[in-house]
C-alpha positions as CSV (number, residue, x, y, z in Angstrom):
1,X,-45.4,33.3,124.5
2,X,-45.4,33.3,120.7
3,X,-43.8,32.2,117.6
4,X,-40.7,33.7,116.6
5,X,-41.4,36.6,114.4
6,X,-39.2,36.5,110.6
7,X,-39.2,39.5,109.2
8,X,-37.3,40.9,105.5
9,X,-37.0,44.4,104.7
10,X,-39.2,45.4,101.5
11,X,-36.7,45.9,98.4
12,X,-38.0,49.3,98.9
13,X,-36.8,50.0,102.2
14,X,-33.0,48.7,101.1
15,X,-30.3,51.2,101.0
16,X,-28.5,52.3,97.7
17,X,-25.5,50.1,98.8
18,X,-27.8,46.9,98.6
19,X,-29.9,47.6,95.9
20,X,-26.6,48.0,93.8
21,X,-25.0,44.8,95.1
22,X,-28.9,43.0,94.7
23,X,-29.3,44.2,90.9
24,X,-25.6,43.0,89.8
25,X,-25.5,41.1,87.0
26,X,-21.9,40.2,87.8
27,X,-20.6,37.0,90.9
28,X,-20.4,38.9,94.2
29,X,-18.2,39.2,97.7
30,X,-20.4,40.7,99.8
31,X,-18.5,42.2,102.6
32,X,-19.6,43.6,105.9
33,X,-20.3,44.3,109.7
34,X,-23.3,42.8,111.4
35,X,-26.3,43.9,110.5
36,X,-25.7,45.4,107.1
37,X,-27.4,43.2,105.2
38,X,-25.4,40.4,103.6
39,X,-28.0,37.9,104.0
40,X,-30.5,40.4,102.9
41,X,-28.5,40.7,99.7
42,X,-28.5,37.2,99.5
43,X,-31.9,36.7,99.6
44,X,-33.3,39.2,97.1
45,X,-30.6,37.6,94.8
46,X,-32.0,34.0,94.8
47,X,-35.4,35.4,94.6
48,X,-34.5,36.7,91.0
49,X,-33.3,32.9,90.3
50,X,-34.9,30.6,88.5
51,X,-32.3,27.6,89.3
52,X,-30.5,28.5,92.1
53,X,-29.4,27.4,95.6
54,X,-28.5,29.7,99.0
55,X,-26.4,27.7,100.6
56,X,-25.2,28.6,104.3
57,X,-23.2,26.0,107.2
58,X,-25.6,26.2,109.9
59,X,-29.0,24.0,110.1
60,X,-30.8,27.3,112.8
61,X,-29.7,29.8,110.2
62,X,-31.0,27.7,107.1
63,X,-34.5,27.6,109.0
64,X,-34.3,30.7,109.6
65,X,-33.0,32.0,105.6
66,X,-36.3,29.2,104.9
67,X,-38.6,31.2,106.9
68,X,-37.5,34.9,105.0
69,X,-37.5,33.5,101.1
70,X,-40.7,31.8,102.0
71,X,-40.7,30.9,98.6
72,X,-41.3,26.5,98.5
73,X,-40.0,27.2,95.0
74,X,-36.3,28.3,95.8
75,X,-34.4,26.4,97.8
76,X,-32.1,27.3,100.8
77,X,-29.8,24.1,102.2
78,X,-27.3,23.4,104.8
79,X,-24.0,22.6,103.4
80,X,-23.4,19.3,105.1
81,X,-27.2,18.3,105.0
82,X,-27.3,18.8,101.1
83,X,-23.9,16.7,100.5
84,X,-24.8,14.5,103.1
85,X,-28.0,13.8,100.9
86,X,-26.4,13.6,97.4
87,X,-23.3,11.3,98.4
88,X,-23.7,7.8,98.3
89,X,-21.7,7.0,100.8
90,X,-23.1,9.3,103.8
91,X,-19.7,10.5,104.6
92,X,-19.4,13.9,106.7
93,X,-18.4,17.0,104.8
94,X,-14.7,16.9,105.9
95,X,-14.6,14.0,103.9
96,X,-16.1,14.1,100.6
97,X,-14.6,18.0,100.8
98,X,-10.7,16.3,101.6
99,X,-8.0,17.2,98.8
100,X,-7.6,13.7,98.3
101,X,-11.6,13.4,97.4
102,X,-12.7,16.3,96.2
103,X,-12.5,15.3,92.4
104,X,-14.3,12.1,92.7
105,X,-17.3,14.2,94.7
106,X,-17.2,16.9,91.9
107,X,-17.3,13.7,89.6
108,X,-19.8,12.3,91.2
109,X,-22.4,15.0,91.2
110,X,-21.8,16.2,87.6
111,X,-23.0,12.3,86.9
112,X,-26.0,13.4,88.7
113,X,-26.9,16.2,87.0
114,X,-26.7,18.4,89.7
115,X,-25.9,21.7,88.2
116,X,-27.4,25.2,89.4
117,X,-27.7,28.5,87.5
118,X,-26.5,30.3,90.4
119,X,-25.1,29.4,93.9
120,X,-25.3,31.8,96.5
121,X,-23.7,31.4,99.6
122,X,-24.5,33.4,103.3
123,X,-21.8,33.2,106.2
124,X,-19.1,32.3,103.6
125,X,-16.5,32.3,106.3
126,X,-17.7,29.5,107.7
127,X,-17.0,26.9,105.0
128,X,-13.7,25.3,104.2
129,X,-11.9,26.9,101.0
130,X,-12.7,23.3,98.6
131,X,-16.2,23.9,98.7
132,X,-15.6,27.0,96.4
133,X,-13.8,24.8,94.1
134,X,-16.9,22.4,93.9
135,X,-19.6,25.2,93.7
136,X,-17.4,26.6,90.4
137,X,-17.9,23.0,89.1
138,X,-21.1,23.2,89.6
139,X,-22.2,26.4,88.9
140,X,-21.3,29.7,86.4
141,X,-22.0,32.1,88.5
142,X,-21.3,32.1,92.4
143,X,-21.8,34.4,94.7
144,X,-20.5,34.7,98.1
145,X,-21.7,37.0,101.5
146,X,-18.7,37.3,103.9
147,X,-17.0,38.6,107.2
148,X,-13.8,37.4,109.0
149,X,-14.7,39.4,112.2
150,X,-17.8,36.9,112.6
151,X,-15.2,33.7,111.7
152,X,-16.4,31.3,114.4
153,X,-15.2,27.7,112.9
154,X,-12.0,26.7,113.7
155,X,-9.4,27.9,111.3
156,X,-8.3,24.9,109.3
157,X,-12.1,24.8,108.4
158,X,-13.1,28.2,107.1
159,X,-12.1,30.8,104.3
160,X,-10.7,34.3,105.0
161,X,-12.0,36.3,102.2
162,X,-8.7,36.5,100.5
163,X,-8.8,32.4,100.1
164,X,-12.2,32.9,98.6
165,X,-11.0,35.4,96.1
166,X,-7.9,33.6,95.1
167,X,-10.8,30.7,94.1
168,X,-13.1,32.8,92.3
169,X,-11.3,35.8,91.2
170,X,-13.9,36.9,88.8
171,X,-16.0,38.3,92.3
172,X,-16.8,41.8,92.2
173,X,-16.4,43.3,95.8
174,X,-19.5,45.4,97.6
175,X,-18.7,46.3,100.8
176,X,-21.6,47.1,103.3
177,X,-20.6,49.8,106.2
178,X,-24.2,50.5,107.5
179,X,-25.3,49.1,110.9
180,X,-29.1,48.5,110.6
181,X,-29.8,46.0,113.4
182,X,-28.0,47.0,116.5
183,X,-27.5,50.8,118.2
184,X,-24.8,52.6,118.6
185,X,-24.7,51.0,122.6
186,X,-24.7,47.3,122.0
187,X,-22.1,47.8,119.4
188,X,-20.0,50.0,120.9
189,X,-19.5,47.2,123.5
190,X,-19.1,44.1,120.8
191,X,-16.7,45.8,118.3
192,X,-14.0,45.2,121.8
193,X,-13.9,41.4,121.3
194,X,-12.4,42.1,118.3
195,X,-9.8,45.1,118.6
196,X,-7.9,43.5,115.6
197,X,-10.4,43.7,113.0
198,X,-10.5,47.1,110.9
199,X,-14.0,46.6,109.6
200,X,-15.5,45.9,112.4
201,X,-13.8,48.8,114.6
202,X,-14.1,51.3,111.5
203,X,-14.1,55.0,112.9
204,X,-16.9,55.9,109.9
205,X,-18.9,53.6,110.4
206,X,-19.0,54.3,114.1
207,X,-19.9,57.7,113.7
208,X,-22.4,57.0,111.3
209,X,-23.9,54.4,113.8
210,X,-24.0,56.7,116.3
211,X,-25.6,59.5,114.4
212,X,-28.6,57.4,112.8
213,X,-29.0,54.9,115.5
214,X,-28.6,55.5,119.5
215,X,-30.5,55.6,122.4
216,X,-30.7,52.5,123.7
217,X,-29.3,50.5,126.6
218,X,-26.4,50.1,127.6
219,X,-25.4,46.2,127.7
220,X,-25.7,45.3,131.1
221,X,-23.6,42.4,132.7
222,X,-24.5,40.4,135.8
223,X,-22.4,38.9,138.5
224,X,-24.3,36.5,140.8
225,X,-23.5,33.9,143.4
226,X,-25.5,31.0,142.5
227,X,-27.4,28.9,139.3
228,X,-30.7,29.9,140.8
229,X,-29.6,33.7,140.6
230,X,-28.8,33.3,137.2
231,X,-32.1,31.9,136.0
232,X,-34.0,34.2,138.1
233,X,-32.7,36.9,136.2
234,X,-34.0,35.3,132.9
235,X,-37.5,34.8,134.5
236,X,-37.1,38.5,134.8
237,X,-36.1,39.1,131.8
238,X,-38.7,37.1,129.6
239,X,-41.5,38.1,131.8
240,X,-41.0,41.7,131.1
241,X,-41.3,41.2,127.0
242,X,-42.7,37.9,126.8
243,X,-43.7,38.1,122.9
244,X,-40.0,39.6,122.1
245,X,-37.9,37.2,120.1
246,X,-35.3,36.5,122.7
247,X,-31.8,34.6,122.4
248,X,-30.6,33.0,124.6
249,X,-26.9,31.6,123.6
250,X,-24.5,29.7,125.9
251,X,-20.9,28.9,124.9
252,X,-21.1,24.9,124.3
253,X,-24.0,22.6,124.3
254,X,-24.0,21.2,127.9
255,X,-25.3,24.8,128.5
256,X,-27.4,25.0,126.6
257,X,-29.4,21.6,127.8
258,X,-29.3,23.4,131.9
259,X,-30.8,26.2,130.5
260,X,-33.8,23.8,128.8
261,X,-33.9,21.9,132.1
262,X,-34.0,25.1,134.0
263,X,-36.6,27.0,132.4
264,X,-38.8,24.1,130.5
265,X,-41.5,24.2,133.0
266,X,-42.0,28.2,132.6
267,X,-41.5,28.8,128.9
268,X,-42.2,27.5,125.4
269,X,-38.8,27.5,123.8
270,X,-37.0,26.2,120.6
271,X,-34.1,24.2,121.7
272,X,-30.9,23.4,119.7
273,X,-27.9,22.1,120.1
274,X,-25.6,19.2,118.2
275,X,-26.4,16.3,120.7
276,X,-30.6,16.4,119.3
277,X,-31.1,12.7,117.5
278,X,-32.5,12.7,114.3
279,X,-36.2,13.3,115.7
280,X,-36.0,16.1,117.4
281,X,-33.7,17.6,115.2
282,X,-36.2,17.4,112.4
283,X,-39.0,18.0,114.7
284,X,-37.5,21.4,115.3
285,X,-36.2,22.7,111.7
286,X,-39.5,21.3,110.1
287,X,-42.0,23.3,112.7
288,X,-42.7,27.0,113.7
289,X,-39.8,28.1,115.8
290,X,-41.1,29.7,119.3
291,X,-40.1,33.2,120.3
292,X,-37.5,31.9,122.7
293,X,-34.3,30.2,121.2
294,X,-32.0,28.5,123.4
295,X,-28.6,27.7,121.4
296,X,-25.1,28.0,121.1
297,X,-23.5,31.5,120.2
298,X,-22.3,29.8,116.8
299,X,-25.8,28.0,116.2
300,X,-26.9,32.1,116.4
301,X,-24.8,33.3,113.6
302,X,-26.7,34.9,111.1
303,X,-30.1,35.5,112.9
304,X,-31.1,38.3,115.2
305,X,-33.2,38.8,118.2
306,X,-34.8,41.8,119.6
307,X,-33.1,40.8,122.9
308,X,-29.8,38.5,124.0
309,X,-29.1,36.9,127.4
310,X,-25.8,35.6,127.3
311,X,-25.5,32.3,129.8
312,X,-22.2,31.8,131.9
313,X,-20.6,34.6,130.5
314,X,-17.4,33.9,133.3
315,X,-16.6,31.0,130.5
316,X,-15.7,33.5,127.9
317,X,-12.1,33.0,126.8
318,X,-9.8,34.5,124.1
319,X,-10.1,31.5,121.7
320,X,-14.2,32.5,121.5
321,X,-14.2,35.8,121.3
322,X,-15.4,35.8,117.6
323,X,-18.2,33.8,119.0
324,X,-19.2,36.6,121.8
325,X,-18.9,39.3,119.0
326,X,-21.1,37.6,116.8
327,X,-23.4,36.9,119.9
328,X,-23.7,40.4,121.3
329,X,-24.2,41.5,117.7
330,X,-27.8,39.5,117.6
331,X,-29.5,41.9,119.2
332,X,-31.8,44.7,118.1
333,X,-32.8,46.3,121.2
334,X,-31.1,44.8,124.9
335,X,-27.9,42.7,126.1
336,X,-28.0,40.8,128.8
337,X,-24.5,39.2,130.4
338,X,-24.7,36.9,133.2
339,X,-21.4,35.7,134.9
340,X,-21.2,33.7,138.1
341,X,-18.8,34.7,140.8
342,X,-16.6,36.9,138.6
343,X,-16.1,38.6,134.9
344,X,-13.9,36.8,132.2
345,X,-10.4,38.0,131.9
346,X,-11.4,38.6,128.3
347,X,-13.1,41.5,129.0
348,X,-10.5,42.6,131.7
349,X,-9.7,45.5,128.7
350,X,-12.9,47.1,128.0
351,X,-14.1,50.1,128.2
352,X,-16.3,50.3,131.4
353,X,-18.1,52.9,130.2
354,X,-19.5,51.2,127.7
355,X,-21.4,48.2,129.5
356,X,-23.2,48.8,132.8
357,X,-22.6,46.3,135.8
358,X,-25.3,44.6,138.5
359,X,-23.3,43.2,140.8
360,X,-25.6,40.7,142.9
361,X,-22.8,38.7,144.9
362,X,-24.0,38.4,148.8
């Protein structure tokens, strides 16, 4: 077992549709599918900042967005962290983000000084529309990277891109349509939790995925019998590439604790999930992260893995199929899918062609 493995393209490397959104002098909506490299953007942007902030909603991804600046100089936060921090009254971001209170928390941290030269944001989806109208208090320039397909908050709390361009209409719009992180197979599979979603289910870029980047695996999907088939098949799994960086992402936290009480004799793993105390929540953002992450499928959002093994996969339902998309979507190289006793109605529409199935039921 190792340490999980960061790694950012060179600016060299980057294609001619991020270099042009990077080297804008103008505020930005980055728009894209998975993998095309909105938080690259992102990062290349603030590295050109002497003053500025990358600011994303989840506390994993801004470890992980840490760990790729790897600059002590710049400085990436967590939305409800840093206004947790700068409030005096330690109210959660709901609150001090409410209509009723957003002007006194603008107030507030104008008193303060806080003012940035530019703000970017990564996962803009994520964060309720009023935080765009305190980062325009707060900065002159903003800058925002964006998908709706990959929306995995509930709706009352999140921004379609629309609402974010009705708040900062001055945004100049790049669009990203090149898949660099997963092949042609694993996408094929993940664009079918979302059928209503153009971008992610665009014939181009499709065809252009297919052309530059297949070959690989199929996703493959268990059915088992029992818990102890199920972790078997991780065993299996980890053993085979156990220096990989491997995800594994369950739908809700309570899964995510059996698979750490599962597997915590075998492995070294990084562990997170909403019910860590204060401790071992700092123990684990402020430390190297081990090549094994055990975590919900939203905790995931915005960091990739060379492999995926989805846990409990019969839970999927409708309501979290943004969550499975952006979960399959992690991966770089293999999917693994492991249901007990029978497949989710959810994917009851799929192409079969497109997944292959190991049925282990007795």
């Amino acid at each position: 077992m190792g340490k999980f493995r960061f790694k950012l393209p060179k600016i060299n490397k980057l294609s001619p549709q991020q270099r042009r959104a990077i080297d804008s002098d103008e505020d930005i909506l980055v728009t894209g599918v998975p993998g095309s490299g909105k938080t690259v953007v992102s990062i290349y942007r603030l590295k050109k900042t002497n003053n500025g902030m990358l600011l994303t909603y989840g506390k994993l991804l801004r470890k992980t967005l840490e760990q790729k600046v790897n600059d002590s100089s710049k400085t990436v936060v967590n939305i409800h962290r840093w206004l947790y921090r700068e409030m005096p009254d330690r109210e959660f971001l709901e609150y001090h983000l409410a209509d009723e209170n957003l002007a006194n928390t603008i107030s507030h941290l104008k008193s303060k000084g806080v003012q940035f030269d530019k703000i970017l944001v990564d996962e803009g989806q994520d964060l309720l529309p009023n935080s765009y109208k305190l980062f325009k208090e707060l900065s002159s320039y903003v800058s925002v990277g964006a998908d709706e397909a990959q929306q995995v908050t509930d709706k009352q709390c999140s921004s379609d891109e629309s609402d974010i361009k009705e708040i900062l209409p001055h945004l100049r719009s790049f669009e990203l349509d090149i898949i660099y992180r997963t092949p042609y197979e694993i996408y094929d599979f993940a664009r079918q939790f979302v059928p209503y979603n153009a971008r992610a289910n665009s014939t181009n870029t499709l065809e252009r995925l297919k052309s530059n980047n297949a070959g690989a695996n199929k996703p493959l999907v268990y059915i088992v019998d029992e818990s102890k088939d199920v972790f078997q098949i991780m065993r299996e799994i980890i053993n085979n590439d156990p220096t990989a960086n491997i995800g594994i992402l369950c739908e809700d936290k309570d899964s995510v604790k059996n698979c750490a009480n599962n597997l915590q004799n075998e492995f070294e793993f990084s562990c997170y999930h909403s019910d860590l105390n204060r401790h071992e929540e700092r123990n684990l953002l402020e430390n190297d992260l081990n090549n094994i992450i055990i975590t919900t499928l939203k905790s995931a959002k915005g960091i990739e893995f060379d492999i995926v093994i989805i846990h409990e996969f019969q839970k999927a339902r409708e309501q979290s199929k943004e969550e499975y998309f952006v979960g399959v979507t992690r991966a770089k190289s293999a999917v693994h899918l492991i249901a007990m006793h029978q497949l989710p109605d959810l994917i009851e529409n799929f192409d079969t062609s497109t997944y292959k199935l190991y049925d282990r039921k007795s």
